[in-house]
C-alpha positions in Angstrom: 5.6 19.2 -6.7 1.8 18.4 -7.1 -0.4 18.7 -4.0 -1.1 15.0 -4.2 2.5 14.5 -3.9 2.7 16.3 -1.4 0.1 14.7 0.6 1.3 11.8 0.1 4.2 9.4 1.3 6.2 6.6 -0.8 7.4 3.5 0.9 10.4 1.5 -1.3 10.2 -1.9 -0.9 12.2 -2.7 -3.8 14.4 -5.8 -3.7 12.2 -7.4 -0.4 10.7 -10.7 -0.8 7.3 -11.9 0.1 5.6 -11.5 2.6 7.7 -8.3 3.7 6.4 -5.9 1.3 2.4 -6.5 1.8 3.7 -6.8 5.8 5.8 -3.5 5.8 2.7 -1.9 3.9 0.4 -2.8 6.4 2.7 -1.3 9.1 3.0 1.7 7.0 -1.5 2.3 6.6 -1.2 1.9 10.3 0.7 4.7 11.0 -1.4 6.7 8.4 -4.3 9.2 9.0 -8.0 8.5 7.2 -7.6 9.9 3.8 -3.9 9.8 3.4 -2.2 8.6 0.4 0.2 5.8 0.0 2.4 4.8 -2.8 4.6 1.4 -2.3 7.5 0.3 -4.9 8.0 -3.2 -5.4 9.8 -5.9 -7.4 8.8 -8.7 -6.0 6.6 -10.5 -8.5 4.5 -12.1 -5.9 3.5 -8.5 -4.4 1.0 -8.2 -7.5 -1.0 -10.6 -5.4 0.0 -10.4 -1.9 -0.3 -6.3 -1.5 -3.9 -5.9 -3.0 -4.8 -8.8 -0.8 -3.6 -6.9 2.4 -5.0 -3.9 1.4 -8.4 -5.2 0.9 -8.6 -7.6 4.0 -7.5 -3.8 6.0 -10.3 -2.1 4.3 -8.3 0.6 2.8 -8.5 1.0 -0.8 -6.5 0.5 -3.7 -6.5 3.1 -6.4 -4.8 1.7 -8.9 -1.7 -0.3 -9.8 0.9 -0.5 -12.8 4.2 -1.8 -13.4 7.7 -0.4 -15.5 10.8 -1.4 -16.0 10.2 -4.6 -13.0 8.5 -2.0 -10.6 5.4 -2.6 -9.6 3.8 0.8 -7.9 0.5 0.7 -6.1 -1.3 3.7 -4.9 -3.2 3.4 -2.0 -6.1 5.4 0.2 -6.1 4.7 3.8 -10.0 4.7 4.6 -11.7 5.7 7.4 -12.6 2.5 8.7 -9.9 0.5 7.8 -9.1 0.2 12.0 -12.6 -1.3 12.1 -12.2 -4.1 9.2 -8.9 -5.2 10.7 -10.1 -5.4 14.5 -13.3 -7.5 13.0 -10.4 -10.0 11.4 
């Protein structure tokens, strides 16, 4: 196991329809300490839109993004901050 694996958690959200992915990722950073890693599995077409969205509009920060085999797999940084860009709406 790598050291970012372990420092890191994976949320499968494969087979949920929008909006519950981006949602259930949302409640996931939440729960999540500054700096913590997450990595969310999707195969909802319409999460290639909706997640980043969420993501950005938290202030967190998404690292990068790629798809195989239907799977679409973002990895995401829960910033610092991200409690202050949500409570500004």
């Amino acid at each position: 196991m790598t050291t970012e694996a372990a420092h890191s958690t994976t949320l499968d959200l494969k087979g949920l329809k929008c909006p519950l992915p981006a949602l259930r990722t949302l409640k996931a950073l939440r729960a999540m300490a500054p700096g913590a890693m997450l990595i969310v599995e999707c195969t909802d077409p319409m999460s290639a839109i909706d997640v980043p969205n969420c993501v950005r509009e938290n202030g967190d920060t998404l690292e990068s993004r790629s798809e195989d085999g239907g799977v679409l797999r973002f990895r995401i940084r829960r910033n610092a901050d991200s409690e202050l860009a949500a409570a500004r709406g």
